[in-house]
N, CA, C and O atoms as CSV, one atom per row, in Angstrom:
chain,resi,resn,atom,element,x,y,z
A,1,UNK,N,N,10.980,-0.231,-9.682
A,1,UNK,CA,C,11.654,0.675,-8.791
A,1,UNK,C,C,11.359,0.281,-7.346
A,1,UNK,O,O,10.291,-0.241,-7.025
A,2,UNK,N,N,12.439,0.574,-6.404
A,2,UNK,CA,C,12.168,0.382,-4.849
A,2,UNK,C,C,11.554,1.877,-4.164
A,2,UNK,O,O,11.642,3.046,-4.539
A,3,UNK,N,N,10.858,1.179,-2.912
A,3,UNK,CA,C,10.477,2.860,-2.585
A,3,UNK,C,C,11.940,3.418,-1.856
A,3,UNK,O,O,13.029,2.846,-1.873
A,4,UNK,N,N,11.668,4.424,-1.363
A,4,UNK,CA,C,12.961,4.953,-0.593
A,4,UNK,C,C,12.684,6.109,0.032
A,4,UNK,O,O,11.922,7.020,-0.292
A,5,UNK,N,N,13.568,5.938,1.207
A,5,UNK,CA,C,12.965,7.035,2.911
A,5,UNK,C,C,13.825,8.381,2.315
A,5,UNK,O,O,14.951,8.337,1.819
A,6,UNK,N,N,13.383,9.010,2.412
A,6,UNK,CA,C,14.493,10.658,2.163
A,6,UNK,C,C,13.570,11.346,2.996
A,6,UNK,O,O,12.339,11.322,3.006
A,7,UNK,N,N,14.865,12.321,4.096
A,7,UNK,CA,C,14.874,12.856,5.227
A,7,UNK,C,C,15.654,14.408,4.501
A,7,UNK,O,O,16.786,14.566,4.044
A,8,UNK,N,N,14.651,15.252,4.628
A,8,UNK,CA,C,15.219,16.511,4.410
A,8,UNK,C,C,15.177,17.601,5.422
A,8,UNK,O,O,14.007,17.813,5.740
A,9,UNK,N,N,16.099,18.445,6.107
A,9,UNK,CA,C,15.706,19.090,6.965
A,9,UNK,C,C,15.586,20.635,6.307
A,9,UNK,O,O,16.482,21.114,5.612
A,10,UNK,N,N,14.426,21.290,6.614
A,10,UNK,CA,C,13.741,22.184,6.005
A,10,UNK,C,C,13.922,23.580,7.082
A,10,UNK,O,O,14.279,23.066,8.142
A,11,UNK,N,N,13.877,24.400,7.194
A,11,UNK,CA,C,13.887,25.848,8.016
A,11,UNK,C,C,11.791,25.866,7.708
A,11,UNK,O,O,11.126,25.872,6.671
A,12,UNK,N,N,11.514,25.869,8.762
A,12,UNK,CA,C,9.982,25.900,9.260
A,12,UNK,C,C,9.724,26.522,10.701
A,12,UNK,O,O,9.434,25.696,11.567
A,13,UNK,N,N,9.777,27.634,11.022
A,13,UNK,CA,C,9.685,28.235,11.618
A,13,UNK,C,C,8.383,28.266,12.698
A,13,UNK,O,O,8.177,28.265,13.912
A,14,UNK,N,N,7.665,28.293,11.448
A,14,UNK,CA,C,6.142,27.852,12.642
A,14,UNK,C,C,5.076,27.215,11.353
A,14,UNK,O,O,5.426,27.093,10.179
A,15,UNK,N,N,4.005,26.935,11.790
A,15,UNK,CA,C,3.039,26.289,11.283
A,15,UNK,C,C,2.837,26.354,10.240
A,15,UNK,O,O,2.860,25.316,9.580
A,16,UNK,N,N,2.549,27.599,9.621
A,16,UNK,CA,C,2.304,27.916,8.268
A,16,UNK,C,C,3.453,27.796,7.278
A,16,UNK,O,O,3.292,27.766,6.058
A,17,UNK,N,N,4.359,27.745,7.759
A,17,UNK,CA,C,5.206,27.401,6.370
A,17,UNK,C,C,5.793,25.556,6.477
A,17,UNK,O,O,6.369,25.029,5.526
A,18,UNK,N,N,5.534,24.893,7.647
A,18,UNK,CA,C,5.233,23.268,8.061
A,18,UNK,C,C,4.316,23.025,6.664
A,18,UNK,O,O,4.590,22.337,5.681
A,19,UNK,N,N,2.901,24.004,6.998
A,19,UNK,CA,C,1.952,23.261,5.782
A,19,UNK,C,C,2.008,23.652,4.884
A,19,UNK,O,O,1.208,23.167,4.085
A,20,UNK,N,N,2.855,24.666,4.393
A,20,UNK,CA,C,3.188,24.640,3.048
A,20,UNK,C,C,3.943,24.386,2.579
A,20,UNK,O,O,4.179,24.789,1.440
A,21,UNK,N,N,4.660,23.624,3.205
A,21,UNK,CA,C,6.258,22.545,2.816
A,21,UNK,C,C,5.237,21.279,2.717
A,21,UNK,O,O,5.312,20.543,1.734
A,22,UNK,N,N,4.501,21.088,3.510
A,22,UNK,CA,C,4.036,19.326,3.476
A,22,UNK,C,C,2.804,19.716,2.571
A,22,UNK,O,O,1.759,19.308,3.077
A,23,UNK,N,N,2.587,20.513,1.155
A,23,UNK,CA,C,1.505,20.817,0.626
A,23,UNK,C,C,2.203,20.598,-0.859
A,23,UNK,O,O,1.600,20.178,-1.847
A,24,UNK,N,N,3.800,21.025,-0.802
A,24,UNK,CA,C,4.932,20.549,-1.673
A,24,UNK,C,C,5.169,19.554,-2.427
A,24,UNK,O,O,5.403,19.241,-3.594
A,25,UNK,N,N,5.006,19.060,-1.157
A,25,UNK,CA,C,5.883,17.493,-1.144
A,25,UNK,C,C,4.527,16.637,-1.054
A,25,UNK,O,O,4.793,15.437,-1.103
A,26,UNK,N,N,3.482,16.835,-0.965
A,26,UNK,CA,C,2.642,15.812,-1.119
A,26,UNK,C,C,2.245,16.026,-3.444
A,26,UNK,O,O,1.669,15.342,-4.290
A,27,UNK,N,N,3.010,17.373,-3.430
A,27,UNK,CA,C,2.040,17.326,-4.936
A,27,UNK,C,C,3.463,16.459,-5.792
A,27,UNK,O,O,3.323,16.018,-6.932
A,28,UNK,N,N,4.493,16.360,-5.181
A,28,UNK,CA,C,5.684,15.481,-5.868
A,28,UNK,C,C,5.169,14.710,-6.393
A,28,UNK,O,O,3.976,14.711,-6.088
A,29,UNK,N,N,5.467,13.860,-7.195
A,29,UNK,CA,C,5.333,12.597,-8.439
A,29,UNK,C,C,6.045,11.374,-7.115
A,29,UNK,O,O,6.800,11.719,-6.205
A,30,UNK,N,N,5.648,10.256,-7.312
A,30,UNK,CA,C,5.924,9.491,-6.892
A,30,UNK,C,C,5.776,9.251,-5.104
A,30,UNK,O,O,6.141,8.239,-4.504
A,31,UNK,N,N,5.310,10.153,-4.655
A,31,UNK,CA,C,5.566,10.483,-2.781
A,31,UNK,C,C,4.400,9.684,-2.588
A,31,UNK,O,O,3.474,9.959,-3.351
A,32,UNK,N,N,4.220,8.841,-1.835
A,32,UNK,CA,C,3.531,7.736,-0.709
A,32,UNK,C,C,3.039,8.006,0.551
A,32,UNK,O,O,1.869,7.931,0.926
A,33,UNK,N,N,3.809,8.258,1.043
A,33,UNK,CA,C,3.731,9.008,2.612
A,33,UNK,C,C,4.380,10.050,3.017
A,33,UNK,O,O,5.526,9.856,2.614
A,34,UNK,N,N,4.338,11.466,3.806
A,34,UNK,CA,C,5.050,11.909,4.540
A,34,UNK,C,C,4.851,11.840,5.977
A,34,UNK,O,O,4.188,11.082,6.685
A,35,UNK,N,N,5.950,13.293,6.327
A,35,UNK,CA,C,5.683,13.219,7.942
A,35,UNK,C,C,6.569,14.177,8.155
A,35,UNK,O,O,7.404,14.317,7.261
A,36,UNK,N,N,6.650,15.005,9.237
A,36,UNK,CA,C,7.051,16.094,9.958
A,36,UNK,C,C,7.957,15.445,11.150
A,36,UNK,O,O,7.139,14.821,11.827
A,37,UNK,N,N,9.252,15.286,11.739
A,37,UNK,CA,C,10.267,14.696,12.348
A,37,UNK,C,C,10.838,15.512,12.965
A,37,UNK,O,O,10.526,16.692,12.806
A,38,UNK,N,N,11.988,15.098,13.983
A,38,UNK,CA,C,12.975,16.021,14.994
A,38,UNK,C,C,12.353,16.461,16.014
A,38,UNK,O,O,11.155,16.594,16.260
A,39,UNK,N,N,13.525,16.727,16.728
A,39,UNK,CA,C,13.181,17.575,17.927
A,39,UNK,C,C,12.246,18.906,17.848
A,39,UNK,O,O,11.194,19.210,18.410
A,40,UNK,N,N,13.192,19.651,16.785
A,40,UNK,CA,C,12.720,21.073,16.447
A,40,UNK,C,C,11.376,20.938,15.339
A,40,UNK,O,O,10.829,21.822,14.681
A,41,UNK,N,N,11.165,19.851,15.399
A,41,UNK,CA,C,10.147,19.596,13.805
A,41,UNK,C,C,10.386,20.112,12.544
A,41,UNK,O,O,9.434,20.408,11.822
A,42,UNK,N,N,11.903,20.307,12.066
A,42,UNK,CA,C,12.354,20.527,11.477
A,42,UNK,C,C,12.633,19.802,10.194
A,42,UNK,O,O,13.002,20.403,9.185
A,43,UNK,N,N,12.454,18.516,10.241
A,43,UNK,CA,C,12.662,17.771,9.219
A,43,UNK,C,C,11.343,16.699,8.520
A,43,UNK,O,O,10.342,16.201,9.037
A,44,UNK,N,N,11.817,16.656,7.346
A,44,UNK,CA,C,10.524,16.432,6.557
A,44,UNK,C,C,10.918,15.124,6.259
A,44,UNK,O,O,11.864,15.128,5.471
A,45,UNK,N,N,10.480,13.787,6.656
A,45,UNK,CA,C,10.817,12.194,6.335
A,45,UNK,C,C,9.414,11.933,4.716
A,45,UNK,O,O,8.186,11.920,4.631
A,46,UNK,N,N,10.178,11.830,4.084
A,46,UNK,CA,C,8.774,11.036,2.611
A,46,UNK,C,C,9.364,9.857,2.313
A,46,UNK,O,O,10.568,9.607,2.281
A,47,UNK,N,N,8.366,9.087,2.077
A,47,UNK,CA,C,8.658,7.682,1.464
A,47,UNK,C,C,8.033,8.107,-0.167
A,47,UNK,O,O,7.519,9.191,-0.444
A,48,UNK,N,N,8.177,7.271,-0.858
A,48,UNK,CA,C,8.057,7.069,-2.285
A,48,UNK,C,C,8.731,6.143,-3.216
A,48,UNK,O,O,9.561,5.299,-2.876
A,49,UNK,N,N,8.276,6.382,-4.514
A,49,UNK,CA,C,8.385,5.409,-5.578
A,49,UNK,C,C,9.166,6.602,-6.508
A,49,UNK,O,O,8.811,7.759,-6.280
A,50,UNK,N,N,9.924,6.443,-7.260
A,50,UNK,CA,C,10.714,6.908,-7.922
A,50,UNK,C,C,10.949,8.807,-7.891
A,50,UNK,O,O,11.092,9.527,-8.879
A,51,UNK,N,N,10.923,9.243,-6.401
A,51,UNK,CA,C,11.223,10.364,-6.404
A,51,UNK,C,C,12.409,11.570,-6.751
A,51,UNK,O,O,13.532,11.398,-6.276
A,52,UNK,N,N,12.135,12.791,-7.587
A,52,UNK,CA,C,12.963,12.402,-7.826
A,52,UNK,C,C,13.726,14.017,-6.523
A,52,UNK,O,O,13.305,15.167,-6.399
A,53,UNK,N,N,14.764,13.391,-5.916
A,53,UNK,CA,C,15.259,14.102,-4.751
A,53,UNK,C,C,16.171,15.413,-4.846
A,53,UNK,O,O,16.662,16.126,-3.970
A,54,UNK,N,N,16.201,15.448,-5.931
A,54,UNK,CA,C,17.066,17.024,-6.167
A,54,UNK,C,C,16.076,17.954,-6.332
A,54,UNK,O,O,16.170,19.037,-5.754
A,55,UNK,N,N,14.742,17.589,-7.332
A,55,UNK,CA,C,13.602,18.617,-7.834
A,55,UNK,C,C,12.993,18.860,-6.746
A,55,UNK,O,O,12.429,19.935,-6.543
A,56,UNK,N,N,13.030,17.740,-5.767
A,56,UNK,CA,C,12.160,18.268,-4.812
A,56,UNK,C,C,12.977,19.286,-3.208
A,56,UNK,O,O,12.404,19.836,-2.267
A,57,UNK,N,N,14.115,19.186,-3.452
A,57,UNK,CA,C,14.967,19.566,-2.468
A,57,UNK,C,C,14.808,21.033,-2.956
A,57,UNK,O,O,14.302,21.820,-2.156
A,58,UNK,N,N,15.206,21.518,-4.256
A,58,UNK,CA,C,15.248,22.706,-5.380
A,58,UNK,C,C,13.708,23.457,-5.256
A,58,UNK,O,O,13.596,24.671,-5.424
A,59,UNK,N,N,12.612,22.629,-4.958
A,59,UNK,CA,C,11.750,23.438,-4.768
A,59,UNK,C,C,11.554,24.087,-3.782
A,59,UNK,O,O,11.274,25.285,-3.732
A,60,UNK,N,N,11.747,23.003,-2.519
A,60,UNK,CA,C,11.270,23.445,-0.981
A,60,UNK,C,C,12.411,24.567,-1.092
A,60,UNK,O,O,11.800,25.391,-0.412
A,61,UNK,N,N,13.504,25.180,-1.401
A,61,UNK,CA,C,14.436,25.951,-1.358
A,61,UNK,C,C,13.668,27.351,-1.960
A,61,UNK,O,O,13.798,28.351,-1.253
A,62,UNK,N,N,13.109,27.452,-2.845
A,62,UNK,CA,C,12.669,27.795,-3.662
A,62,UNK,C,C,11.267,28.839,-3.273
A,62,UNK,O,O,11.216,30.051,-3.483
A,63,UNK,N,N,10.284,28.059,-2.710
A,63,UNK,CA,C,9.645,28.023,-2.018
A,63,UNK,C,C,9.289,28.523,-0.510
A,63,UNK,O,O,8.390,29.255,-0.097
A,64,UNK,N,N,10.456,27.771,0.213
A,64,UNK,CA,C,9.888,27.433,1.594
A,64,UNK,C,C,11.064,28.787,2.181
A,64,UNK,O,O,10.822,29.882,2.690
A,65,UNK,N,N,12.342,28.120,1.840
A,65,UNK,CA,C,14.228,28.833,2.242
A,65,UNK,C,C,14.855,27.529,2.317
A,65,UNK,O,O,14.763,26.601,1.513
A,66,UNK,N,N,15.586,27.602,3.534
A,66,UNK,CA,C,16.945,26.681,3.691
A,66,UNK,C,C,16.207,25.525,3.960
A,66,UNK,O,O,15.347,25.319,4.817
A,67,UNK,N,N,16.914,24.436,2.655
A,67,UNK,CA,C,16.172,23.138,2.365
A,67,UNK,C,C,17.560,22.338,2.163
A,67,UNK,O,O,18.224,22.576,1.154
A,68,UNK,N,N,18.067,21.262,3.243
A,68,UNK,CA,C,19.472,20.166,3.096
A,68,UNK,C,C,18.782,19.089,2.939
A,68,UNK,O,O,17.769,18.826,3.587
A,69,UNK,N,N,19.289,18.370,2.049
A,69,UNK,CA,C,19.388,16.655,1.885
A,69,UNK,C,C,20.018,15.852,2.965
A,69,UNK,O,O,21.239,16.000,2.918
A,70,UNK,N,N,19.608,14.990,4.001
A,70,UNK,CA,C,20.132,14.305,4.930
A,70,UNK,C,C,20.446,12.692,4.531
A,70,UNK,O,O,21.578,12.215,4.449
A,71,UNK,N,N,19.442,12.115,4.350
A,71,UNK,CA,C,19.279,11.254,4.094
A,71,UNK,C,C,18.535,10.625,2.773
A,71,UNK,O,O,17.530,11.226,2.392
A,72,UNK,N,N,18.913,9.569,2.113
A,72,UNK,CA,C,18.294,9.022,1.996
A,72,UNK,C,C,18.358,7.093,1.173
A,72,UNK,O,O,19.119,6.649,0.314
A,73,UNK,N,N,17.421,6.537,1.794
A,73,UNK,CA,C,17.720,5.002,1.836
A,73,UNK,C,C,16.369,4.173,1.236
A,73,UNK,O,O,15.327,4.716,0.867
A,74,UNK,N,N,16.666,2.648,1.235
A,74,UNK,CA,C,15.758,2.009,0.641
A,74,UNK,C,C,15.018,1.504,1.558
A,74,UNK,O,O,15.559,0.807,2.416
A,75,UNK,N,N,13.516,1.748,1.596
A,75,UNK,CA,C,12.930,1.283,2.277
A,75,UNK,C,C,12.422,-0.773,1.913
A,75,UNK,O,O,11.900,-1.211,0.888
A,76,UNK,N,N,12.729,-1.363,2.847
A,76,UNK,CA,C,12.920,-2.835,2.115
A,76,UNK,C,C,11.319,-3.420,3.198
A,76,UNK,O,O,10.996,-3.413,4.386
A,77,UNK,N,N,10.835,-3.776,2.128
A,77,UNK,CA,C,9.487,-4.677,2.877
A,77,UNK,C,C,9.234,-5.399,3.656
A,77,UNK,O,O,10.152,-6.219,3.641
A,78,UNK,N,N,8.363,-5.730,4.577
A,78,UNK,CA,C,8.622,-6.945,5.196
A,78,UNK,C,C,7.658,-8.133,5.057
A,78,UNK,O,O,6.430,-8.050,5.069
A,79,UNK,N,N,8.156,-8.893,4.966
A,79,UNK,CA,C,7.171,-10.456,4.355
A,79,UNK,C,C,6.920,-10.942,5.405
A,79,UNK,O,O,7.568,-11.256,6.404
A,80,UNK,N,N,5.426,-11.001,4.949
A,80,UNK,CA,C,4.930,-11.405,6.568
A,80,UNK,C,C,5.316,-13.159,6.545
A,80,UNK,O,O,5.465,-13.977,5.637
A,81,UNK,N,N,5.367,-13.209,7.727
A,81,UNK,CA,C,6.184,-14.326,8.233
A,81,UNK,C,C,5.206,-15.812,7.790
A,81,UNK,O,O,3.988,-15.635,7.765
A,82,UNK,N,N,5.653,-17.018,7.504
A,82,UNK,CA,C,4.500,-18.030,7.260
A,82,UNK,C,C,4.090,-19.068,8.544
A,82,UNK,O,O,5.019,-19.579,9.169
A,83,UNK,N,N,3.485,-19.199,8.710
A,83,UNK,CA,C,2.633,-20.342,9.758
A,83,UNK,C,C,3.361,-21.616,9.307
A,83,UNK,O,O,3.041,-21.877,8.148
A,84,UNK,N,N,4.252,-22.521,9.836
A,84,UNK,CA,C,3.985,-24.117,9.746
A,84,UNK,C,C,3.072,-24.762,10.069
A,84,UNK,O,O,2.729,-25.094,11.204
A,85,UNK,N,N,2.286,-25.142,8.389
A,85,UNK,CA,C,0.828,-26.381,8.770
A,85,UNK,C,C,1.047,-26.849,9.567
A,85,UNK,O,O,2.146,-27.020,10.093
A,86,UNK,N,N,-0.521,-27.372,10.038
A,86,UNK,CA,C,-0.209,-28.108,11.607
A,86,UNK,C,C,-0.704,-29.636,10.648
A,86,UNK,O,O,-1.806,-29.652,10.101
A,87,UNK,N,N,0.226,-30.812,10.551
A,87,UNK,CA,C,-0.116,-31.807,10.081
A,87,UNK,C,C,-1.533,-32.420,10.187
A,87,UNK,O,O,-2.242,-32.858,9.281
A,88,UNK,N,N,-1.757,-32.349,11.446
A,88,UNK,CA,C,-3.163,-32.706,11.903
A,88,UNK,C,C,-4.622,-32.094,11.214
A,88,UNK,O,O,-5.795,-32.383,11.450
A,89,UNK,N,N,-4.041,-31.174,10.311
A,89,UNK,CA,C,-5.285,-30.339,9.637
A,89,UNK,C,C,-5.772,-31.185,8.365
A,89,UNK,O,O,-4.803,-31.700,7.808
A,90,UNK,N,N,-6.802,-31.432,7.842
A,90,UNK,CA,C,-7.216,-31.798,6.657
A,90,UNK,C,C,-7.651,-30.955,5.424
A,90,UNK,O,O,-8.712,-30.335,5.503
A,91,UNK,N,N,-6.956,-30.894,4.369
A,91,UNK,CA,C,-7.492,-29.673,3.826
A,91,UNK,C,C,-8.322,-30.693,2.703
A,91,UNK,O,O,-7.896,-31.741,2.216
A,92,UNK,N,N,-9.605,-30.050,2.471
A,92,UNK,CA,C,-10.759,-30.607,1.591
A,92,UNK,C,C,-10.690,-29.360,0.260
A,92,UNK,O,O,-10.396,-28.219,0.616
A,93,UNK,N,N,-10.968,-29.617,-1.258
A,93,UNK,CA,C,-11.077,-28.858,-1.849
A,93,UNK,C,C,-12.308,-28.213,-1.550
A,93,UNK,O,O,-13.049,-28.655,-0.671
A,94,UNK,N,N,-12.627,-27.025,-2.333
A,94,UNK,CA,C,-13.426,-25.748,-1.792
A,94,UNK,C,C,-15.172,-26.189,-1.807
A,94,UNK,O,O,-16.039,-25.959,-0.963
A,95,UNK,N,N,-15.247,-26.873,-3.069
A,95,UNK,CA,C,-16.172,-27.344,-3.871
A,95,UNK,C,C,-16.952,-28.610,-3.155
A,95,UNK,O,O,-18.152,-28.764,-3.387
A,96,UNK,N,N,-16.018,-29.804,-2.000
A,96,UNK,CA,C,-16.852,-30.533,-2.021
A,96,UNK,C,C,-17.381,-30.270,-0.102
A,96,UNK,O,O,-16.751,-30.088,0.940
A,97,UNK,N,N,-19.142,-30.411,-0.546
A,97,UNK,CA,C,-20.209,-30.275,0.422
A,97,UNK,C,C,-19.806,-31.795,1.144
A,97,UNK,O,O,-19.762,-32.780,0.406
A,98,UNK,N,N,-19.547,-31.926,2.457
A,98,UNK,CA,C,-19.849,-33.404,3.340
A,98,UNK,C,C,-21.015,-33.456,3.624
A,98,UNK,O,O,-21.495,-32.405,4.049
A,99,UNK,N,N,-21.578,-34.197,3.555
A,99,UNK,CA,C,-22.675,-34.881,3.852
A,99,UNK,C,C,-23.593,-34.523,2.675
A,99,UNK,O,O,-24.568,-35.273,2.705
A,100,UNK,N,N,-23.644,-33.740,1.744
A,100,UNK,CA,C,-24.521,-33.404,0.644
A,100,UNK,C,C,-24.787,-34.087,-0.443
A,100,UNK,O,O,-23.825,-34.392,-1.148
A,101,UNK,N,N,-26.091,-34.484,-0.842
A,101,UNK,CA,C,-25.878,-35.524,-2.004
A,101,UNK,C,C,-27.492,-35.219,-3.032
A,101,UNK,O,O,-28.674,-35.348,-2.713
A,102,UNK,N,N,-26.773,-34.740,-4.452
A,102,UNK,CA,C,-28.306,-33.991,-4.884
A,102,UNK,C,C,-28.943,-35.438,-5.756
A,102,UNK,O,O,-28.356,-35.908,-6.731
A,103,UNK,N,N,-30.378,-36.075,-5.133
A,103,UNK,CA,C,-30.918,-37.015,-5.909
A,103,UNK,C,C,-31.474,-36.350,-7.398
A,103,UNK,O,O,-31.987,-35.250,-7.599
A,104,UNK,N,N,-31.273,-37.076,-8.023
A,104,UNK,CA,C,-32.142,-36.561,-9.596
A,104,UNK,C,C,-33.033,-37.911,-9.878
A,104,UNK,O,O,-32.742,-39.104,-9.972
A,105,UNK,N,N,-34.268,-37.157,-9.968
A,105,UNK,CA,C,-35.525,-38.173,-10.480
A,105,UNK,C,C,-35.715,-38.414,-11.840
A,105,UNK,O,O,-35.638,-37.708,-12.846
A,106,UNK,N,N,-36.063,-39.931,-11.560
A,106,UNK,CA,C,-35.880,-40.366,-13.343
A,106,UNK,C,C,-37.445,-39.563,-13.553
A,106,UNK,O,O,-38.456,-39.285,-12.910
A,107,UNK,N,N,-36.758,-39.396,-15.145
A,107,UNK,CA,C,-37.867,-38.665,-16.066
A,107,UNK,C,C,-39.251,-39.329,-16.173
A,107,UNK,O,O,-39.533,-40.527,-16.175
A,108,UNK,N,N,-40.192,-38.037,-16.278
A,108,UNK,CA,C,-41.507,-38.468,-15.680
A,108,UNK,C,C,-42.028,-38.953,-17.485
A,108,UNK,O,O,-41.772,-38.282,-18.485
A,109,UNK,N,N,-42.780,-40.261,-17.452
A,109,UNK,CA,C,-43.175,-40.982,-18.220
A,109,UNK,C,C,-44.740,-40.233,-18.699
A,109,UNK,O,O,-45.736,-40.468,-18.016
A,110,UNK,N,N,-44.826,-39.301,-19.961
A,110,UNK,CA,C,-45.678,-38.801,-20.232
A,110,UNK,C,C,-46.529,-39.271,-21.793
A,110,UNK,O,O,-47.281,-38.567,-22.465
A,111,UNK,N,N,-46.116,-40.618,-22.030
A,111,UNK,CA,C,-46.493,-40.729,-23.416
A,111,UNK,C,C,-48.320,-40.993,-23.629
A,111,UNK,O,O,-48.886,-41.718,-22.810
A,112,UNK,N,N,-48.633,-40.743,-24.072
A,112,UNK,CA,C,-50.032,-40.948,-24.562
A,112,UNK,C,C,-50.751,-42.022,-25.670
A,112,UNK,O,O,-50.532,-41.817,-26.863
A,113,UNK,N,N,-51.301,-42.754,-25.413
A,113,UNK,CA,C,-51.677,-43.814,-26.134
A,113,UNK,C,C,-53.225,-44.105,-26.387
A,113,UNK,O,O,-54.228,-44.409,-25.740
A,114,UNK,N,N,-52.796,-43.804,-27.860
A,114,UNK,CA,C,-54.464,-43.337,-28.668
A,114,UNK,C,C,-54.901,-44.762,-29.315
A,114,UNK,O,O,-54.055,-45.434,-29.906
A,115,UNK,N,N,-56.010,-45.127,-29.210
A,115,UNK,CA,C,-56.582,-46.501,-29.783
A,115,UNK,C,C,-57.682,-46.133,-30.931
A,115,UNK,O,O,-58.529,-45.264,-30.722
A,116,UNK,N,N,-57.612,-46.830,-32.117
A,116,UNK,CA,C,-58.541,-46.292,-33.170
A,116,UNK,C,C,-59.385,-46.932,-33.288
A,116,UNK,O,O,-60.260,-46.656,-34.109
Protein backbone atom coordinates (compact mmCIF):
# COMPACT_ATOMS: atom_id res chain seq x y z
CA UNK A 1 0.00 0.00 0.00
CA UNK A 2 1.05 3.80 -0.59
CA UNK A 3 0.75 6.25 2.24
CA UNK A 4 -1.72 9.06 1.50
CA UNK A 5 -2.33 12.89 2.74
CA UNK A 6 -6.20 13.26 3.68
CA UNK A 7 -7.24 16.76 4.69
CA UNK A 8 -10.48 16.87 6.59
CA UNK A 9 -12.02 19.98 7.74
CA UNK A 10 -13.54 19.44 11.17
CA UNK A 11 -15.87 22.22 13.24
CA UNK A 12 -13.32 22.77 16.40
CA UNK A 13 -14.28 25.51 18.03
CA UNK A 14 -11.66 25.81 20.64
CA UNK A 15 -9.07 23.63 22.20
CA UNK A 16 -10.75 20.98 23.76
CA UNK A 17 -12.56 19.54 21.13
CA UNK A 18 -8.92 20.22 18.64
CA UNK A 19 -7.67 17.48 21.26
CA UNK A 20 -10.22 15.38 21.10
CA UNK A 21 -10.43 15.20 17.39
CA UNK A 22 -6.50 14.73 17.24
CA UNK A 23 -7.00 11.90 20.17
CA UNK A 24 -9.41 10.22 17.26
CA UNK A 25 -7.46 10.19 14.67
CA UNK A 26 -4.30 9.28 16.27
CA UNK A 27 -6.20 5.87 17.66
CA UNK A 28 -7.13 5.17 13.63
CA UNK A 29 -5.44 1.98 12.19
CA UNK A 30 -2.95 2.86 9.86
CA UNK A 31 -2.35 6.97 10.74
CA UNK A 32 1.52 7.99 10.73
CA UNK A 33 1.37 11.50 11.32
CA UNK A 34 -1.07 14.23 12.00
CA UNK A 35 -1.48 17.90 12.27
CA UNK A 36 -3.90 20.71 12.89
CA UNK A 37 -4.00 23.23 9.47
CA UNK A 38 -5.82 26.53 8.09
CA UNK A 39 -6.30 29.73 8.85
CA UNK A 40 -9.14 29.03 11.31
CA UNK A 41 -7.28 25.72 12.50
CA UNK A 42 -9.92 24.07 11.29
CA UNK A 43 -8.62 21.33 9.39
CA UNK A 44 -7.12 18.11 10.31
CA UNK A 45 -4.09 16.99 7.54
CA UNK A 46 -3.09 12.81 8.49
CA UNK A 47 -0.76 10.92 6.58
CA UNK A 48 -1.01 7.09 6.70
CA UNK A 49 -0.86 3.61 5.45
CA UNK A 50 -4.01 2.09 4.48
CA UNK A 51 -6.53 4.42 6.13
CA UNK A 52 -9.49 3.81 5.96
CA UNK A 53 -11.24 7.54 5.13
CA UNK A 54 -14.93 7.15 5.43
CA UNK A 55 -14.64 5.33 9.16
CA UNK A 56 -12.69 7.91 10.10
CA UNK A 57 -14.63 10.92 8.63
CA UNK A 58 -18.03 8.89 10.28
CA UNK A 59 -16.42 9.05 13.52
CA UNK A 60 -15.07 12.61 13.91
CA UNK A 61 -18.92 13.35 12.87
CA UNK A 62 -19.98 11.26 15.39
CA UNK A 63 -17.96 12.38 17.95
CA UNK A 64 -16.62 15.75 17.40
CA UNK A 65 -20.00 17.42 14.75
CA UNK A 66 -19.49 18.78 11.29
CA UNK A 67 -16.70 16.57 9.79
CA UNK A 68 -16.10 17.15 5.37
CA UNK A 69 -13.70 15.18 3.34
CA UNK A 70 -11.45 17.69 1.34
CA UNK A 71 -8.85 16.05 0.20
CA UNK A 72 -7.17 13.36 -0.34
CA UNK A 73 -3.79 12.20 -2.29
CA UNK A 74 -0.71 10.04 -2.50
CA UNK A 75 1.94 10.97 -0.67
CA UNK A 76 5.06 9.87 -3.12
CA UNK A 77 8.66 9.61 -1.47
CA UNK A 78 11.56 11.17 -2.13
CA UNK A 79 14.85 9.32 -3.07
CA UNK A 80 17.49 10.85 -1.84
CA UNK A 81 19.49 11.99 -4.59
CA UNK A 82 23.03 9.93 -5.45
CA UNK A 83 26.58 11.49 -5.34
CA UNK A 84 28.71 10.84 -8.68
CA UNK A 85 31.98 8.86 -7.50
CA UNK A 86 34.71 11.01 -7.70
CA UNK A 87 37.07 8.72 -9.99
CA UNK A 88 40.02 9.75 -8.08
CA UNK A 89 38.78 7.76 -4.97
CA UNK A 90 40.16 4.24 -4.29
CA UNK A 91 37.88 1.96 -2.79
CA UNK A 92 39.84 -0.94 -0.73
CA UNK A 93 37.70 -3.90 0.57
CA UNK A 94 36.68 -3.53 4.31
CA UNK A 95 38.89 -6.35 5.56
CA UNK A 96 42.25 -5.42 4.20
CA UNK A 97 44.67 -3.58 7.05
CA UNK A 98 47.70 -1.43 4.89
CA UNK A 99 50.60 -1.76 6.27
CA UNK A 100 49.61 -4.81 8.63
CA UNK A 101 51.27 -8.06 8.46
CA UNK A 102 50.67 -10.88 11.32
CA UNK A 103 54.20 -12.99 11.61
CA UNK A 104 53.51 -16.63 12.87
CA UNK A 105 56.44 -18.42 14.62
CA UNK A 106 57.52 -21.72 13.59
CA UNK A 107 56.58 -24.28 16.20
CA UNK A 108 58.62 -24.48 19.24
CA UNK A 109 60.79 -27.77 19.08
CA UNK A 110 59.98 -29.62 22.39
CA UNK A 111 61.03 -33.25 21.89
CA UNK A 112 62.90 -35.00 24.60
CA UNK A 113 65.60 -37.44 24.21
CA UNK A 114 66.11 -40.23 26.73
CA UNK A 115 69.44 -42.38 26.54
CA UNK A 116 69.45 -45.91 28.24
Amino acid sequence: MTKQKIVIRVSMPCEKSRSKAMALVARADGVSSMGIAGDERDRLEVVGDGVDTVCLVRCLRKKIGHAELLQVEEVKEKKPEEKPEDPNVVHQPPYWYPGYYHYHLPPSCSSVVTIW
